[in-house]
MMTF fields as JSON, N, C-alpha, C and O atoms, coordinates in Angstrom:
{
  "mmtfVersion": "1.0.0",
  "mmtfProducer": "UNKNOWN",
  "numBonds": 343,
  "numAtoms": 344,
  "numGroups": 86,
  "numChains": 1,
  "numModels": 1,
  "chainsPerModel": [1],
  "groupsPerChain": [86],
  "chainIdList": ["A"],
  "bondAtomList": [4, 2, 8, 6, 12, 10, 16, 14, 20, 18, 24, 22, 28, 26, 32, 30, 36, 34, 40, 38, 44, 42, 48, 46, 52, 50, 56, 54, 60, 58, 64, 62, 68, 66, 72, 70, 76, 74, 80, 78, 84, 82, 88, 86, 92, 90, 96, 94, 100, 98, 104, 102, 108, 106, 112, 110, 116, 114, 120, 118, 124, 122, 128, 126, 132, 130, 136, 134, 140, 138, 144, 142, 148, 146, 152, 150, 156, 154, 160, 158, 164, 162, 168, 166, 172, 170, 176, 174, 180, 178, 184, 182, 188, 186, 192, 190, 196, 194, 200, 198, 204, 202, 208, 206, 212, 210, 216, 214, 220, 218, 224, 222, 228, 226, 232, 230, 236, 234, 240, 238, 244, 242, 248, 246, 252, 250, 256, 254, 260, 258, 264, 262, 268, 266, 272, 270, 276, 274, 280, 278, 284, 282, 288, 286, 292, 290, 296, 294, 300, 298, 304, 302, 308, 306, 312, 310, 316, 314, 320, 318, 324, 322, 328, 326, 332, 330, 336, 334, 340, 338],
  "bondOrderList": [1, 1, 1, 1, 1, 1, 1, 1, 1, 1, 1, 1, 1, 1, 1, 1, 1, 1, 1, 1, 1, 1, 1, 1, 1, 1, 1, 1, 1, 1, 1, 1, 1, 1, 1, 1, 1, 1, 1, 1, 1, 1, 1, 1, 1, 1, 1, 1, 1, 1, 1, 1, 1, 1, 1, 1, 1, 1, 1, 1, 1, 1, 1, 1, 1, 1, 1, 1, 1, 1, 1, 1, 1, 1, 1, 1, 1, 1, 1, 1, 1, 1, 1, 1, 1],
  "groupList": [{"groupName": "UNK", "atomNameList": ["N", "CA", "C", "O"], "elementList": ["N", "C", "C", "O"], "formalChargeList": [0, 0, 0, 0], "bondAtomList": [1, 0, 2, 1, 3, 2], "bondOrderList": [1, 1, 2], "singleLetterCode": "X", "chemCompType": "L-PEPTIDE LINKING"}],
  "groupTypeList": [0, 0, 0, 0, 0, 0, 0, 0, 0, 0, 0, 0, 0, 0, 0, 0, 0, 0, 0, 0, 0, 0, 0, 0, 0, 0, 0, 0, 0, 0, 0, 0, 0, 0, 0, 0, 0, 0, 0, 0, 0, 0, 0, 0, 0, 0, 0, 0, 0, 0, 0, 0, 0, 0, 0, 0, 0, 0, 0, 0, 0, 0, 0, 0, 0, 0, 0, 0, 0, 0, 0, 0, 0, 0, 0, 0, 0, 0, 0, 0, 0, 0, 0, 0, 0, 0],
  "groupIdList": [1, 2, 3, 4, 5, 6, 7, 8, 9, 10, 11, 12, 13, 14, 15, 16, 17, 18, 19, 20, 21, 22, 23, 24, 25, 26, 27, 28, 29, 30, 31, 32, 33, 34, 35, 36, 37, 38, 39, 40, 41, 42, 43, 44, 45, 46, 47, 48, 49, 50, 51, 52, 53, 54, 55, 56, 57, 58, 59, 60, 61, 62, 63, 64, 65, 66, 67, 68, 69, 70, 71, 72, 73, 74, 75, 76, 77, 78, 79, 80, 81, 82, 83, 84, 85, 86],
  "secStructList": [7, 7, 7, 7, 7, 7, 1, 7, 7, 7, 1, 1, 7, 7, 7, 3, 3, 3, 3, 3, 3, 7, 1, 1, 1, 3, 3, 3, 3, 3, 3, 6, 6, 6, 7, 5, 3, 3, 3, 3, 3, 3, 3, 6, 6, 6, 3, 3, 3, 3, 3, 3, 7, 7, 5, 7, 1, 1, 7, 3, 3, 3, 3, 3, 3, 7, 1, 1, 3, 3, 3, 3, 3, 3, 1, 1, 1, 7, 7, 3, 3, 3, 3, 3, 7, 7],
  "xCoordList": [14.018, 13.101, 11.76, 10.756, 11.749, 10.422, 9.932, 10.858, 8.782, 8.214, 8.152, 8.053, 8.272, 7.923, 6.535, 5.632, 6.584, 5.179, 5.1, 6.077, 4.216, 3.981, 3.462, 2.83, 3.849, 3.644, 1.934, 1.277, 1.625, -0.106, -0.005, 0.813, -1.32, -1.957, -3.673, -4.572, -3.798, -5.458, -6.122, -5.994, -6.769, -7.918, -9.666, -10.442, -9.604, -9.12, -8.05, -7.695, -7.68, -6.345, -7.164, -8.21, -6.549, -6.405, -5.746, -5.392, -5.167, -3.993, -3.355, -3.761, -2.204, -1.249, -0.498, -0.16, -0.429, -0.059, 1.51, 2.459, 1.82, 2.656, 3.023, 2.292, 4.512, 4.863, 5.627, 6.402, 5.585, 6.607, 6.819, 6.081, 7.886, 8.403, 7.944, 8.203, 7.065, 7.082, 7.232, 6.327, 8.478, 9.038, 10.012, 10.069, 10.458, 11.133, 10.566, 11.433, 9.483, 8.915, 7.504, 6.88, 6.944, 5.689, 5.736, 6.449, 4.825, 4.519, 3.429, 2.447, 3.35, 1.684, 1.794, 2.878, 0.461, 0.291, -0.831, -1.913, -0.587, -1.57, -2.37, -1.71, -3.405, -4.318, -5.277, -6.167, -4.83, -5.573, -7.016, -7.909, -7.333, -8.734, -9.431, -10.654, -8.933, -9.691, -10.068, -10.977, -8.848, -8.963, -8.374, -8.468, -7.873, -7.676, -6.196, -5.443, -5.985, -4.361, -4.894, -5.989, -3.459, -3.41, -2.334, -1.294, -2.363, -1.141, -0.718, -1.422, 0.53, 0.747, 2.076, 3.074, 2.158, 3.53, 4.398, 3.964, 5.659, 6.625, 6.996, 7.295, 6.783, 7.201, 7.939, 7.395, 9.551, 10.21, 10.326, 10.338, 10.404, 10.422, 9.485, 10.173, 8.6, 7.736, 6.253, 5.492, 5.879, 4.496, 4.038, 4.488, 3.048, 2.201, 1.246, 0.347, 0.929, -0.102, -0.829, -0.519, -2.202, -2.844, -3.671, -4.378, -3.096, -3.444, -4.508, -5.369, -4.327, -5.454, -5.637, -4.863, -7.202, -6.962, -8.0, -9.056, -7.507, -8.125, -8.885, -8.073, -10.275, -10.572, -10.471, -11.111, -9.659, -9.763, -10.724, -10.596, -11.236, -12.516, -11.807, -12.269, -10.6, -10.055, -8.72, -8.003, -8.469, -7.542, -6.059, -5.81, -5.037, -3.978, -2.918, -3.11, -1.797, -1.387, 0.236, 0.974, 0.552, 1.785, 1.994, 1.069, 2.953, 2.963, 4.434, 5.297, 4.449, 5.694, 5.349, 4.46, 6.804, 6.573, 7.886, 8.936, 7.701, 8.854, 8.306, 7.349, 9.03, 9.219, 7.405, 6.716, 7.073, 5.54, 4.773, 3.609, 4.805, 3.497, 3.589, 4.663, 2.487, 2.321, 1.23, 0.002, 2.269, 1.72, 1.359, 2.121, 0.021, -0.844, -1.099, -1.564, -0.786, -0.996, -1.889, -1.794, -3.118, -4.445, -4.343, -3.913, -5.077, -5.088, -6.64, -6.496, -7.811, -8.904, -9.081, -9.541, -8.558, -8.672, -7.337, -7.423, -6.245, -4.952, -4.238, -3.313, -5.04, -4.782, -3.488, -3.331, -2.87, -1.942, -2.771, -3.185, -2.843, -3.355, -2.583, -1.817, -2.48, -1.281, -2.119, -2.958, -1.483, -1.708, -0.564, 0.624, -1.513, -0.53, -0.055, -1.017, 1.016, 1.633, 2.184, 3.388, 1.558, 1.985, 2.718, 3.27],
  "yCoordList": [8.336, 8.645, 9.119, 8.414, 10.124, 10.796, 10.224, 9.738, 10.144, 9.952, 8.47, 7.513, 8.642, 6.894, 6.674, 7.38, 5.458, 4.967, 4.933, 5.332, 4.57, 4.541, 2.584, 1.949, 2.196, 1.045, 0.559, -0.24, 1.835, 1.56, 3.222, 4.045, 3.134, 4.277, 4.566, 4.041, 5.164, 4.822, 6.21, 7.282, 5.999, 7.32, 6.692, 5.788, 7.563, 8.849, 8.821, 7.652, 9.304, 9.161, 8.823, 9.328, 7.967, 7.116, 7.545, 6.698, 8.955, 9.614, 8.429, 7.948, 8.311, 6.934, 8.195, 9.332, 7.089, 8.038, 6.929, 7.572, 5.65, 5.213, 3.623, 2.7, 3.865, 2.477, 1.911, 2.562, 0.294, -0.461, -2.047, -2.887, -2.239, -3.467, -4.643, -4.561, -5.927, -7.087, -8.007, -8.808, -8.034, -9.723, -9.262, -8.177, -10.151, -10.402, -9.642, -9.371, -9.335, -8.606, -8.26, -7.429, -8.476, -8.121, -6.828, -6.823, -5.617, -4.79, -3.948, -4.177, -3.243, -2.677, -1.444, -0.863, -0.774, 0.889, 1.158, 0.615, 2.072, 2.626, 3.957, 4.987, 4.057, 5.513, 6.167, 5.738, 7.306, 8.677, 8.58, 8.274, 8.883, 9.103, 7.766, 7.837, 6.562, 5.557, 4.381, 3.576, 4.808, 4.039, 2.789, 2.006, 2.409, 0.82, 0.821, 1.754, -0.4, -1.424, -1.904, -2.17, -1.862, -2.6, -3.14, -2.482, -4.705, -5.637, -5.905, -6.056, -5.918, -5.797, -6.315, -5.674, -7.543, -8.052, -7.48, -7.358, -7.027, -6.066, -7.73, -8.504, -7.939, -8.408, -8.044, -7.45, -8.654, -8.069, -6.379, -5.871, -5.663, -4.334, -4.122, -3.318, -4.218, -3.929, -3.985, -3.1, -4.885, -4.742, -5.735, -6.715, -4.847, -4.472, -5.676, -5.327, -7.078, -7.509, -7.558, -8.152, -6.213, -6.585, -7.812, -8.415, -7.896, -8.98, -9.198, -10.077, -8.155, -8.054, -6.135, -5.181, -6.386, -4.534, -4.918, -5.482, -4.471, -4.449, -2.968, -2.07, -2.651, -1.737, -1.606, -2.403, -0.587, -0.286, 0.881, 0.92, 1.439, 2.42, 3.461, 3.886, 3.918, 4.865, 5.218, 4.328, 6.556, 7.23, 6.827, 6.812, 6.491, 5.433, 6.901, 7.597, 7.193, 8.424, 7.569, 7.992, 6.35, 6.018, 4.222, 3.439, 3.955, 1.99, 2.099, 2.958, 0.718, 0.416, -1.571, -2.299, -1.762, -3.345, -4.311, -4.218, -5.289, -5.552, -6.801, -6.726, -8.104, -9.236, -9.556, -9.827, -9.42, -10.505, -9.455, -9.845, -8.058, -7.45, -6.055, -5.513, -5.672, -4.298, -3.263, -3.315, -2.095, -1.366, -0.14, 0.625, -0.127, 1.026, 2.38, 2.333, 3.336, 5.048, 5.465, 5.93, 5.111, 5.987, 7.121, 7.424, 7.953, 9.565, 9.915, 10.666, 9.32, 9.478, 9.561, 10.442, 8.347, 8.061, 8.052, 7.74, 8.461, 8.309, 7.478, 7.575, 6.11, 4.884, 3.913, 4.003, 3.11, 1.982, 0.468, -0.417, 0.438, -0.848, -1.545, -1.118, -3.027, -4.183, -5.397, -6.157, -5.234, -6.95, -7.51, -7.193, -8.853, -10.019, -10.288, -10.429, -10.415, -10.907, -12.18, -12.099, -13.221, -14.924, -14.715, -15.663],
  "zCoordList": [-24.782, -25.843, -25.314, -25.418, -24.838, -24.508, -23.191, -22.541, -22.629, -21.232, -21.018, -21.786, -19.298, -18.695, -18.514, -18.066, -18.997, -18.516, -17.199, -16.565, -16.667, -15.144, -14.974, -15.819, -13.991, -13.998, -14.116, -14.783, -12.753, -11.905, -11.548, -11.139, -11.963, -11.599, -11.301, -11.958, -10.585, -9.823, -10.273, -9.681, -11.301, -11.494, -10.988, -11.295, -10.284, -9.712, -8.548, -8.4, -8.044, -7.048, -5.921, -5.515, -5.543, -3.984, -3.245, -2.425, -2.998, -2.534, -1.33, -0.272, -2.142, -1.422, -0.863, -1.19, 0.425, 1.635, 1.714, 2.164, 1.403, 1.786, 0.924, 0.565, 0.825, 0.145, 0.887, 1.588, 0.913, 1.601, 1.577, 2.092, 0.927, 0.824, 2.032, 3.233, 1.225, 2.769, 1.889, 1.655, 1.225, 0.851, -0.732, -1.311, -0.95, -2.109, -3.437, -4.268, -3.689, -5.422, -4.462, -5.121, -3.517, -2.735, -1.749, -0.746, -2.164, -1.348, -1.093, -1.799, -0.465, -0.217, -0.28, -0.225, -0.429, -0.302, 0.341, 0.124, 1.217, 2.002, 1.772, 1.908, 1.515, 1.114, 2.025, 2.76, 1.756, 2.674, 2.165, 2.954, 0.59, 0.482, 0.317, 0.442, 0.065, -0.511, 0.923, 1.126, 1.701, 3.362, 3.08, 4.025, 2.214, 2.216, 1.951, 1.676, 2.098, 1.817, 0.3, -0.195, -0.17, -1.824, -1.856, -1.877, -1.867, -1.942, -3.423, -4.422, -3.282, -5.158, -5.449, -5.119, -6.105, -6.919, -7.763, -8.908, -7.535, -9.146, -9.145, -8.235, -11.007, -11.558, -13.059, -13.99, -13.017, -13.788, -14.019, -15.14, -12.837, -12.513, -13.584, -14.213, -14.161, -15.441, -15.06, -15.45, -14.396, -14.324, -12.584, -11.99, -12.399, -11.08, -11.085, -11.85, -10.57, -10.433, -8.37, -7.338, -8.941, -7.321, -7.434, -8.242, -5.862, -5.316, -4.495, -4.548, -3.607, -2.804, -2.24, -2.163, -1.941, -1.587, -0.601, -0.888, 0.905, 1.899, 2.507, 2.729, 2.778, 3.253, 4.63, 5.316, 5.28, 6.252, 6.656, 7.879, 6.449, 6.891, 7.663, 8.723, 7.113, 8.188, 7.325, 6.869, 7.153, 6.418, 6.849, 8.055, 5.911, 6.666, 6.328, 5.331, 7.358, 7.149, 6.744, 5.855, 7.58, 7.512, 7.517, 7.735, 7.321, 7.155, 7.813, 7.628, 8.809, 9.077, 9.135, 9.576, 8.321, 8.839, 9.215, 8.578, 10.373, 10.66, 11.374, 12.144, 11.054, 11.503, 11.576, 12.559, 10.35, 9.557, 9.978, 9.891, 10.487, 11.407, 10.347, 10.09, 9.888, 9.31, 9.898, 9.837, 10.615, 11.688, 10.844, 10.252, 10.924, 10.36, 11.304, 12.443, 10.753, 11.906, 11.001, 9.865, 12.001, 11.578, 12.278, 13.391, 10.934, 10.925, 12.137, 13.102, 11.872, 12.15, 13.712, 14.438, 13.956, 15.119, 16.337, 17.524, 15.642, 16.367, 16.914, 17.72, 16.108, 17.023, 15.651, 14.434, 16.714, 15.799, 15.137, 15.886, 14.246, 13.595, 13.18, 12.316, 13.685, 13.584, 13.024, 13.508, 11.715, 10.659, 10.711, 10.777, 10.643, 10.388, 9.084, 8.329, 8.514, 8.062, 7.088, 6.844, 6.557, 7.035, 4.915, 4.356]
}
């Protein structure tokens, strides 16, 4: 019946550079223009509660995460950024 809602959406755009699952209904997104991490709960595939939004001061181009560690590829500086996890 006509268009989807969108769960979350950031006006003005935060150009999300990257999504990725770290747990059971918990995952994060990483942004080019806004520089920061945004941790965020799907609950009941229906709705988005953030949790936390971390600034990193540096344009995030890509996210990888594996065994509690989320490895950030900064654009700016060419360097790997590794969070913990818990």
């Amino acid at each position: 019946h006509g268009f989807l809602k969108p769960l979350k959406s950031f006006v003005p755009s935060i150009a999300i550079s990257e999504l990725v699952k770290i747990g059971t209904n918990n995952y994060v997104v990483s942004s080019l223009k806004d520089k920061s991490l945004y941790f965020f709960t799907l609950k009941d595939k229906k709705f988005i509660k953030i949790s936390n939004k971390i600034k990193v001061g540096e344009r995030i181009r890509d996210l990888k995460y594996k065994k509690n560690n989320l490895y950030m590829f900064l654009e700016d500086t060419a360097s790997i950024g590794i969070l913990k996890i818990n």
